[in-house]
C-alpha atoms as an extended CHARMM CRD file, in Angstrom:
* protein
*
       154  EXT
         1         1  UNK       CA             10.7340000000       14.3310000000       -2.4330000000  PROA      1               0.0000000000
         2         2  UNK       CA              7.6660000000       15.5840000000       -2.0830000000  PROA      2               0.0000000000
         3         3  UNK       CA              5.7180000000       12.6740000000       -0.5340000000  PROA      3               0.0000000000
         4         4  UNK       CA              6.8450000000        9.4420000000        0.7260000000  PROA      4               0.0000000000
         5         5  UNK       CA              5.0260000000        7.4810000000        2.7470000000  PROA      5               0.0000000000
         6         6  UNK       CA              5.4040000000        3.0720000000        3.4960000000  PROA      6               0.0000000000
         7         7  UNK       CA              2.3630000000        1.0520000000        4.1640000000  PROA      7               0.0000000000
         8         8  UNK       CA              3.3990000000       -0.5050000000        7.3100000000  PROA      8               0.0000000000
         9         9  UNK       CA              1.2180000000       -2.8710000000        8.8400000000  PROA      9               0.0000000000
        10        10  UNK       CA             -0.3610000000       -1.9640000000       12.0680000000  PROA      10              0.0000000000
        11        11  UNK       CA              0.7450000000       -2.6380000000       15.1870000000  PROA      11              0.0000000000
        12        12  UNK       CA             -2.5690000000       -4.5880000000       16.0320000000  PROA      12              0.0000000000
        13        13  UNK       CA             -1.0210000000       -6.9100000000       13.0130000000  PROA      13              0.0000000000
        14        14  UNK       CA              2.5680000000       -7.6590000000       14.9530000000  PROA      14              0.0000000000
        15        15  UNK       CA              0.4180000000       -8.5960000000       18.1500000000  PROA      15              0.0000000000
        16        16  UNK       CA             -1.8320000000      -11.0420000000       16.9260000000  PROA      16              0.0000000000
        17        17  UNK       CA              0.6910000000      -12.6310000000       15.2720000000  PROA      17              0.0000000000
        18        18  UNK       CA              2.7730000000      -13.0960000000       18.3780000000  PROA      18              0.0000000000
        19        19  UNK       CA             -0.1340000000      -14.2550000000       20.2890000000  PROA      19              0.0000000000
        20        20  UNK       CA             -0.7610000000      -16.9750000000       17.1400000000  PROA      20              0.0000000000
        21        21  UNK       CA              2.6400000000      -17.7410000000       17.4780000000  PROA      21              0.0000000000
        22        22  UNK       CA              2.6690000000      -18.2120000000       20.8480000000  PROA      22              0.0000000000
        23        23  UNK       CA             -0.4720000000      -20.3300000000       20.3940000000  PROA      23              0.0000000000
        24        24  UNK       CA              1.5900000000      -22.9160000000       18.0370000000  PROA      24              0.0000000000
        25        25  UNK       CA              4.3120000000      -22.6780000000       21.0420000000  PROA      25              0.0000000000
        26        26  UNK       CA              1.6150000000      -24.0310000000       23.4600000000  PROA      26              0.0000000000
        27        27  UNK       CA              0.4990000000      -26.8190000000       20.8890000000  PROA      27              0.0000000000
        28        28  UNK       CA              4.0240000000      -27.9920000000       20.2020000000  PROA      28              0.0000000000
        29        29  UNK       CA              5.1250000000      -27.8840000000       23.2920000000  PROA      29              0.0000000000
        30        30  UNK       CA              2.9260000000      -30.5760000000       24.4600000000  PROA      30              0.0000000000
        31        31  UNK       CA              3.8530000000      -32.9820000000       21.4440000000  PROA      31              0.0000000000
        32        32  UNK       CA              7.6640000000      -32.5820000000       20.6030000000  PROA      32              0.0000000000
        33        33  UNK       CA             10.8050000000      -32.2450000000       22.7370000000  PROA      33              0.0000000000
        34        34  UNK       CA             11.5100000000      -28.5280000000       23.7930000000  PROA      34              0.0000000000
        35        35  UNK       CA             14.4050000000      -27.9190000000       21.5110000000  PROA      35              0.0000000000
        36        36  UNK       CA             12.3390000000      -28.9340000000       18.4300000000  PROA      36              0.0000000000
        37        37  UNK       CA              9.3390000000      -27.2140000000       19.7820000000  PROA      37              0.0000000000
        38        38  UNK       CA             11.4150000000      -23.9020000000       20.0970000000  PROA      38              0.0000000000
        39        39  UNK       CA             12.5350000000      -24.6530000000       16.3390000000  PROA      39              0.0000000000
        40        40  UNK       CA              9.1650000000      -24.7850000000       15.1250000000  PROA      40              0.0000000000
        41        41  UNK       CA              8.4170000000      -21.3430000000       17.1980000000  PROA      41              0.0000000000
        42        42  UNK       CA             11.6940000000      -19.4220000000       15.9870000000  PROA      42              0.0000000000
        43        43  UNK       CA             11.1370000000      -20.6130000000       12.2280000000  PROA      43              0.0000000000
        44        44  UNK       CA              7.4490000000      -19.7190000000       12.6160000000  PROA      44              0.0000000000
        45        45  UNK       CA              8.1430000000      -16.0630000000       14.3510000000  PROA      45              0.0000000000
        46        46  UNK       CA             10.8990000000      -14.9550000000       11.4270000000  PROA      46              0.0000000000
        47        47  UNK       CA              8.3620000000      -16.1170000000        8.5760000000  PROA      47              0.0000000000
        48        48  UNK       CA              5.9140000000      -13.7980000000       10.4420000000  PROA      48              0.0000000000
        49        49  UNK       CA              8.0260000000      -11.2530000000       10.8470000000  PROA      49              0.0000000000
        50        50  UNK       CA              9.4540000000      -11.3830000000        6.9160000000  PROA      50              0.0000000000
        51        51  UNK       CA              5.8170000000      -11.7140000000        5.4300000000  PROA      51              0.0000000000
        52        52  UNK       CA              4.4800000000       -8.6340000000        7.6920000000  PROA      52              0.0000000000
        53        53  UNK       CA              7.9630000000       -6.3300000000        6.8210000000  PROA      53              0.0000000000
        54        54  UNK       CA              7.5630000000       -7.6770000000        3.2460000000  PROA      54              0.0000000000
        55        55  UNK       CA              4.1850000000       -7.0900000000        2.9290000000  PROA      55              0.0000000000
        56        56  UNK       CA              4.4470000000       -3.3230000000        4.7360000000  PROA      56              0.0000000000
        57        57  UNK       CA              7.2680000000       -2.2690000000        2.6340000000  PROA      57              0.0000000000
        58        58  UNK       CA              4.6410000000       -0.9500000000       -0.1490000000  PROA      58              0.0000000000
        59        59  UNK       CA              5.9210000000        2.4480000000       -0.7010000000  PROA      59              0.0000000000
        60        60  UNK       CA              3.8480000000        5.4520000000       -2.3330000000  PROA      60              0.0000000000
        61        61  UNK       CA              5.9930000000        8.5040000000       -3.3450000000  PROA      61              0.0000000000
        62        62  UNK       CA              5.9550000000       11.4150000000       -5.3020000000  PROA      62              0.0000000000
        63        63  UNK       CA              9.0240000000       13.2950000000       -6.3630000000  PROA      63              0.0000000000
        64        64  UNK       CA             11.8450000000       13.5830000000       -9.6120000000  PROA      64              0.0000000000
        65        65  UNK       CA              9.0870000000       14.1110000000      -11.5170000000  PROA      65              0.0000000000
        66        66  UNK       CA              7.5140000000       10.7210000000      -10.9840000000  PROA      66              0.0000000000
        67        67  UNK       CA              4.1300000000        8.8760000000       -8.9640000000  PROA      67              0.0000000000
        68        68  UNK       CA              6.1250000000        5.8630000000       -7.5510000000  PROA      68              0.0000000000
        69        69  UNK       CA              2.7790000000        3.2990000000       -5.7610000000  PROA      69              0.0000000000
        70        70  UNK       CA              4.3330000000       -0.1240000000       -4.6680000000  PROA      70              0.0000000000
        71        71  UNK       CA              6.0640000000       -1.4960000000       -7.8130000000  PROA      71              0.0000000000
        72        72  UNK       CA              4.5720000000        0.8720000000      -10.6040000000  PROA      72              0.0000000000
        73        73  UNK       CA              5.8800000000        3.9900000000      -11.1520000000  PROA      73              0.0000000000
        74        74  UNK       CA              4.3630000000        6.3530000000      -13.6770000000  PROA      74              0.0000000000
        75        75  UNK       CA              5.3030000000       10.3490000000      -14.5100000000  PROA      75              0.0000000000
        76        76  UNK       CA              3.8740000000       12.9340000000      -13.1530000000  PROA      76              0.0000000000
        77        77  UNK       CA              2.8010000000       14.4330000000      -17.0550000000  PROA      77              0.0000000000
        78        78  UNK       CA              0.4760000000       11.5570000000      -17.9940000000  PROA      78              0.0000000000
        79        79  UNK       CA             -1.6690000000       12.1040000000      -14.6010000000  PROA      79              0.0000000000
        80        80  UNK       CA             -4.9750000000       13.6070000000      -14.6810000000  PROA      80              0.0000000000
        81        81  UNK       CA             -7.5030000000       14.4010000000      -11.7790000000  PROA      81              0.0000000000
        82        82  UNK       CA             -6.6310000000       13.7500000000       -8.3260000000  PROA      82              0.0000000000
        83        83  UNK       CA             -9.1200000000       12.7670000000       -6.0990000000  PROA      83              0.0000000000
        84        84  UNK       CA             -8.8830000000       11.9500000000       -2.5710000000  PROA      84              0.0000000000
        85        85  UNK       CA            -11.4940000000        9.9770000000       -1.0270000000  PROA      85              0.0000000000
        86        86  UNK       CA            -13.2550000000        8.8270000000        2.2670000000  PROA      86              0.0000000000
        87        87  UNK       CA            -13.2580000000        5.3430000000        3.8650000000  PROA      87              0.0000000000
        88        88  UNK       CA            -16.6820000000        4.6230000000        2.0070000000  PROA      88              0.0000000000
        89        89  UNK       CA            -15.9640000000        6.0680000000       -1.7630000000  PROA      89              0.0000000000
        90        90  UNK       CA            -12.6630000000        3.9750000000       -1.1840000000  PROA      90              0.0000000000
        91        91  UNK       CA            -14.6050000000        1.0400000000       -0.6290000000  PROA      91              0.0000000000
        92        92  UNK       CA            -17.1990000000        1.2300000000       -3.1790000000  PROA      92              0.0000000000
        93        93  UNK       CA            -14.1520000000        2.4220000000       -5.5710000000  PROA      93              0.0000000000
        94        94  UNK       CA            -12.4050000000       -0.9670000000       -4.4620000000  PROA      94              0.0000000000
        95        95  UNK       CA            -14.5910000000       -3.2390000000       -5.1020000000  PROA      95              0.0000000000
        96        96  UNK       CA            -18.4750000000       -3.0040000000       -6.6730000000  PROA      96              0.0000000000
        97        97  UNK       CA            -17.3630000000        0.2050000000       -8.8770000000  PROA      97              0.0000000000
        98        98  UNK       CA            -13.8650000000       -1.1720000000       -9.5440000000  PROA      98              0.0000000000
        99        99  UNK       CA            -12.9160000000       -1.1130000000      -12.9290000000  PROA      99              0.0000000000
       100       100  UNK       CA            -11.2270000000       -4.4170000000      -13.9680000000  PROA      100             0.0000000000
       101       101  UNK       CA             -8.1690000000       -2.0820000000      -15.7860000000  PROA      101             0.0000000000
       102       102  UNK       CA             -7.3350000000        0.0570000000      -12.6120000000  PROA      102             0.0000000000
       103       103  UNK       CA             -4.1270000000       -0.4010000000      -10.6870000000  PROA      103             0.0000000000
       104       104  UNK       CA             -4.7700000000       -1.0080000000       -7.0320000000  PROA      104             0.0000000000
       105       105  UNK       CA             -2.7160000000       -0.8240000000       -4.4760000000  PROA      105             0.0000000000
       106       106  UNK       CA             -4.5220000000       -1.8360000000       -1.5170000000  PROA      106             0.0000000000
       107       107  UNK       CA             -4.2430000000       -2.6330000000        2.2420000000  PROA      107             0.0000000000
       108       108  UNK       CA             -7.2500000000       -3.8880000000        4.6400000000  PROA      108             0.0000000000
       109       109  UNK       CA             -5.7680000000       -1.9610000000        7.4790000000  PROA      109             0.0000000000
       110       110  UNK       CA             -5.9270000000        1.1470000000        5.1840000000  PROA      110             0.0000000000
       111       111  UNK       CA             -9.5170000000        2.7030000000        4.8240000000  PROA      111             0.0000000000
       112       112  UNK       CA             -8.9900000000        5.6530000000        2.6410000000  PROA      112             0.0000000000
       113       113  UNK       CA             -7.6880000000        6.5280000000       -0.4550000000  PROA      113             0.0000000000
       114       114  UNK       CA             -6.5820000000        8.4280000000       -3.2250000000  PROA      114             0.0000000000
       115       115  UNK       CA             -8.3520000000        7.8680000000       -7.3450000000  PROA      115             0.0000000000
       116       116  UNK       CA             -5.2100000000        9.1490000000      -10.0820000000  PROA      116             0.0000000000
       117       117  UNK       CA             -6.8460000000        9.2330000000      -13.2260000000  PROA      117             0.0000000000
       118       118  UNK       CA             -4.5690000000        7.8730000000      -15.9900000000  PROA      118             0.0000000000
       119       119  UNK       CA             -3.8020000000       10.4200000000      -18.8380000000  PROA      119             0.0000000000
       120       120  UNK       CA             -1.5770000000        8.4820000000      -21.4540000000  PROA      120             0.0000000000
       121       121  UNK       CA             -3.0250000000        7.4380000000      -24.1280000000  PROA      121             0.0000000000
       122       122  UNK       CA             -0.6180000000        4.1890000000      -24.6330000000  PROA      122             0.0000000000
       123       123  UNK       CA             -1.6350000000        2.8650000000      -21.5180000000  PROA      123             0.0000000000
       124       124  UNK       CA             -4.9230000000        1.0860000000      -21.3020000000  PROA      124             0.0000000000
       125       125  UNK       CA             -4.8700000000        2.3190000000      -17.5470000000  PROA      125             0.0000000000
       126       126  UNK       CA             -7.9630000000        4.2400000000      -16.3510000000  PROA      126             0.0000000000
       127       127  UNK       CA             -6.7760000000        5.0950000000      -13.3520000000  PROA      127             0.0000000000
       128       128  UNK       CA             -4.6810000000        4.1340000000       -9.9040000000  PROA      128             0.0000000000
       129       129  UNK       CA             -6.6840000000        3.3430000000       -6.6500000000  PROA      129             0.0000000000
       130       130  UNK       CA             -3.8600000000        3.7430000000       -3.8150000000  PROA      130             0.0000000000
       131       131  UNK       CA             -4.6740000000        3.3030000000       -0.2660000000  PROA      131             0.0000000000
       132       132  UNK       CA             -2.6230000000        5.8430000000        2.4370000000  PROA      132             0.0000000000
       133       133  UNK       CA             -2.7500000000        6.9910000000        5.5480000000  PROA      133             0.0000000000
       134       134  UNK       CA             -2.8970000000       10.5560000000        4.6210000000  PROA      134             0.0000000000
       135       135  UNK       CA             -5.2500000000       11.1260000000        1.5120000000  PROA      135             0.0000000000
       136       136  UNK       CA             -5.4780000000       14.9370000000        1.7960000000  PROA      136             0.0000000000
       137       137  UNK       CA             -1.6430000000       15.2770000000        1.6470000000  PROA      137             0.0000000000
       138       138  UNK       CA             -1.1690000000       12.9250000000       -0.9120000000  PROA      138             0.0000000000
       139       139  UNK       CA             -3.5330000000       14.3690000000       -3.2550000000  PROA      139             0.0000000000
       140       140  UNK       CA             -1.9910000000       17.7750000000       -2.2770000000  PROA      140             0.0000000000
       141       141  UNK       CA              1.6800000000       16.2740000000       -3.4040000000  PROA      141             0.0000000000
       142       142  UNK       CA              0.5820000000       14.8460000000       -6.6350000000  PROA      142             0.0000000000
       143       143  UNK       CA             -1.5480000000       18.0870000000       -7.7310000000  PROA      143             0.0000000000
       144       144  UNK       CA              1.3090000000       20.4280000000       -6.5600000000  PROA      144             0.0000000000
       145       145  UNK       CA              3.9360000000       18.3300000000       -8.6360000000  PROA      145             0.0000000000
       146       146  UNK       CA              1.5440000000       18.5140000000      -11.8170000000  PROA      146             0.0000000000
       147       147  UNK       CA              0.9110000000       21.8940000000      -11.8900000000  PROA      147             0.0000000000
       148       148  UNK       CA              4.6460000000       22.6540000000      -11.7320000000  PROA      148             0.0000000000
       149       149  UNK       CA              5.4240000000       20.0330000000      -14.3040000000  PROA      149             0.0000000000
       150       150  UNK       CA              3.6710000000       21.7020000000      -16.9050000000  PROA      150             0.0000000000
       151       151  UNK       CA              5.8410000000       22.8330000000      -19.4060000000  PROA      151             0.0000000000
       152       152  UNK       CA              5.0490000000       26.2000000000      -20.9580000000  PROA      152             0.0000000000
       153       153  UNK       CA              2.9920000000       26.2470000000      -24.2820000000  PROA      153             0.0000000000
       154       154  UNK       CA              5.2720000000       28.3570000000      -27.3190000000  PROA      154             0.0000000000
């Protein structure tokens, strides 16, 4: 593998959402017997936790040949330029110059990016947008596996 990376969310994330939990505590508290109220709180915290480990399990890897970005996966051979941006091309890239075609895999805690232009010609694909923590290295990865993916010309 020469890149692997999961978008966990920050810890910032897991905070407030104990503190909002522990704000529905308060309210409950008050209005239903403590067993039930505790109920509520439990059921509450494990949805919390399951939608922030769910939603953090986006993984973005490059290896066996392959560009693996959440769910998609494409091969290494049908990528073109790699491009990694800064917080603001990332932004502008995201949204007002975002092309309606492009696979994004985004993350608001995430500020920078990396553009993979799209190379096959059966895929209507322009390009992926992929937000990570490390553009530089990503970029890096994906180049490095290209250029020794090329097969020889005869």
């Amino acid at each position: 593998m020469e890149y692997a990376e999961r978008l966990h969310v920050p810890l910032r994330w897991w905070v407030q959402g104990t503190m909002l939990v522990a704000s529905l505590w308060l309210a409950v508290i008050v209005a239903l017997p403590g067993i039930v109220a505790w109920v509520v709180t439990a059921v509450a915290l494990l949805l919390l936790a399951w939608g922030f480990l769910a939603y953090g399990a986006a993984r973005v890897a490059v290896g066996g040949g392959q560009f693996r970005a959440g769910r998609a996966h494409i091969e290494i051979r049908h990528l073109g330029q790699v491009t990694a941006l800064d917080a603001d091309r990332t932004r502008r890239l995201a949204g007002p110059e975002a092309d309606a075609r492009a696979y994004l895999l985004l993350r608001p805690y995430l500020k920078r990016g990396v553009r993979v232009e799209i190379t096959d010609p059966a895929d209507r694909t322009p390009y992926w947008l992929v937000h990570t923590r490390h553009p530089d290295r990503l970029a890096g990865a994906l180049t490095g596996a290209a250029s020794t993916s090329q097969e020889p010309i005869s």
